[in-house]
C-alpha positions in Angstrom: 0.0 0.0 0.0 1.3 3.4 -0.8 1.7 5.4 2.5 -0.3 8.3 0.8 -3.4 9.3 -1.6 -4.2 11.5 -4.2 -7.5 13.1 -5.3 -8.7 16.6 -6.7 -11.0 19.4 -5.1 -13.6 20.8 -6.3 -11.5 23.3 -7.9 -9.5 21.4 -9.8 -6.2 21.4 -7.1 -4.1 18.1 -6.8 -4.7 17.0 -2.6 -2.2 14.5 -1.5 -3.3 12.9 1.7 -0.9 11.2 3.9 -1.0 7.9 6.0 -1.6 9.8 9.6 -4.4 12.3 7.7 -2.6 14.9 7.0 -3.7 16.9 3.8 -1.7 19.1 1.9 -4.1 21.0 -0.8 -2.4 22.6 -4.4 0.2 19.6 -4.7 2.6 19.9 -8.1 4.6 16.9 -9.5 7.8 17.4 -11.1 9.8 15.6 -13.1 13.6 14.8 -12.8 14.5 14.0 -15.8 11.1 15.0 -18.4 13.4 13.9 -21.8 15.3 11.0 -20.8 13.5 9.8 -18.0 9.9 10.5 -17.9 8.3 7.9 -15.5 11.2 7.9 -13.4 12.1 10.1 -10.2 9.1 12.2 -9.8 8.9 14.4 -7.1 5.5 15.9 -5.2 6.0 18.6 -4.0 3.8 20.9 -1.5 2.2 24.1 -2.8 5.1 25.6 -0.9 7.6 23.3 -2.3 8.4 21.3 0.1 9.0 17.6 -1.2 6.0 15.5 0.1 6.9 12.2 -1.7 9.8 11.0 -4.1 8.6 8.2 -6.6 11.6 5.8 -7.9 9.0 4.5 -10.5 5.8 6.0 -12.1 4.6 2.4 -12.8 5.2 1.4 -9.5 2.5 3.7 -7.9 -1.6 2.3 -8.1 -4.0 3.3 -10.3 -5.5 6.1 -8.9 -2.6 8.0 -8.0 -0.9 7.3 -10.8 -3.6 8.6 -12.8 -3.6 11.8 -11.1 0.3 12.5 -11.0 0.2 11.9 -15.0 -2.9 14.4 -15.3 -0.8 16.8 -13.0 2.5 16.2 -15.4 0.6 16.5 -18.8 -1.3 20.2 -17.4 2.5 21.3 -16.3 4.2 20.5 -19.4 3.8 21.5 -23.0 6.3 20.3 -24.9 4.6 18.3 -28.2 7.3 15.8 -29.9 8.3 16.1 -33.7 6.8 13.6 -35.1 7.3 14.4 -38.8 8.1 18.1 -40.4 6.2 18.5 -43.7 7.8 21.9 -44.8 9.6 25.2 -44.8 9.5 27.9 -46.8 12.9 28.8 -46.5 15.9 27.5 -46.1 17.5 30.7 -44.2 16.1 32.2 -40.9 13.3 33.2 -39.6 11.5 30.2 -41.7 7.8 28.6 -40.8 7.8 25.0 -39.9 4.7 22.7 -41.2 5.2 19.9 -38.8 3.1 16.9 -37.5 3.3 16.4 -33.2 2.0 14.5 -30.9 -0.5 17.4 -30.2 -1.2 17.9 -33.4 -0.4 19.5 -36.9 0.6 23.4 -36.5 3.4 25.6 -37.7 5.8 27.9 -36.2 8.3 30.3 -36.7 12.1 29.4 -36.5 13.8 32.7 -35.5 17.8 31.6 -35.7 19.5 28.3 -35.9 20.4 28.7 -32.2 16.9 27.5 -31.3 17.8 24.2 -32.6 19.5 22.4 -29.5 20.7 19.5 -29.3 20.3 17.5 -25.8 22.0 14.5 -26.7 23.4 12.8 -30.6 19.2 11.9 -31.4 17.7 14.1 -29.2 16.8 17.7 -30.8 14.6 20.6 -28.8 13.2 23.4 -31.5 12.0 26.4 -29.7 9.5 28.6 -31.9 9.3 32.7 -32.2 6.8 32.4 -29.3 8.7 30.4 -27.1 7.5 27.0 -27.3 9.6 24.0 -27.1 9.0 21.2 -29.6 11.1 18.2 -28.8 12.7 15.5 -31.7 13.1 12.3 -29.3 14.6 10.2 -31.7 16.1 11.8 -34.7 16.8 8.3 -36.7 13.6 6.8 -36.5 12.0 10.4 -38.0 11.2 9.7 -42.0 13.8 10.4 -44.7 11.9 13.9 -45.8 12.0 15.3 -42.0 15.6 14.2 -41.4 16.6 15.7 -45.0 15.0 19.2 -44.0 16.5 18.7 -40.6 19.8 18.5 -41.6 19.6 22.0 -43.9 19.4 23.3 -40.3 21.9 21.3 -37.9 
């Protein structure tokens, strides 16, 4: 049995009760490692941020919990993955990116090469003109066309 409990209040606010009762009302989880280690070492923390629990593995915890630590996760981050780019319209910066994500088609605007980083030798984050990151998990396993585009820009 897990020595505490999660559920929501009525407005919406993670509540993490604890085996001796004790409530604590606004919780956040965070991620150690979002990229390389998603459902590992997740901390909940407090709406202080205090550390309330440490979790060694997301699959470890029940259901329930575990349900509402990946609802808490997904609303925190925004970071849609690459799944395929379809086009750009140019081939020198700023250039709009037609791309397929995991949230869905959209384009954006590329301001400067420099918002291409690269996190690891397949691992890619593209941050738009606005901000947002878009993350390329696995460059090799995109399709021929995106990795061709890709490489006009790395």
């Amino acid at each position: 049995m897990t020595p505490f409990t999660l559920s929501q209040d009525p407005f919406g606010k993670l509540v993490l009760t604890q085996a001796d009762g004790t409530q604590h009302v606004g919780v956040v989880a965070v991620r150690a490692f979002p990229i390389h280690a998603p459902r590992q070492n997740i901390s909940l923390l407090s709406a202080e941020g205090k550390e309330l629990v440490w979790i060694e593995q997301l699959d470890e915890v029940p259901d329930n919990e575990r349900q509402h630590i990946e609802q808490a996760l997904q609303a925190r981050e925004f970071m849609p993955e690459i799944l395929r780019l379809d086009g750009v319209n140019s081939f020198s910066t700023p250039s709009v990116w037609s791309v397929q994500t995991s949230r869905g088609n959209t384009e954006f605007v590329l301001k400067g090469e420099e918002d291409i980083r690269r996190l690891s030798v397949n691992t890619l984050v593209v941050s738009d003109a606005h901000g947002v990151q878009y993350l390329i998990r696995h460059l090799p396993a995109l399709d021929r066309h995106t990795r061709k585009l890709l490489d006009r820009f790395l």
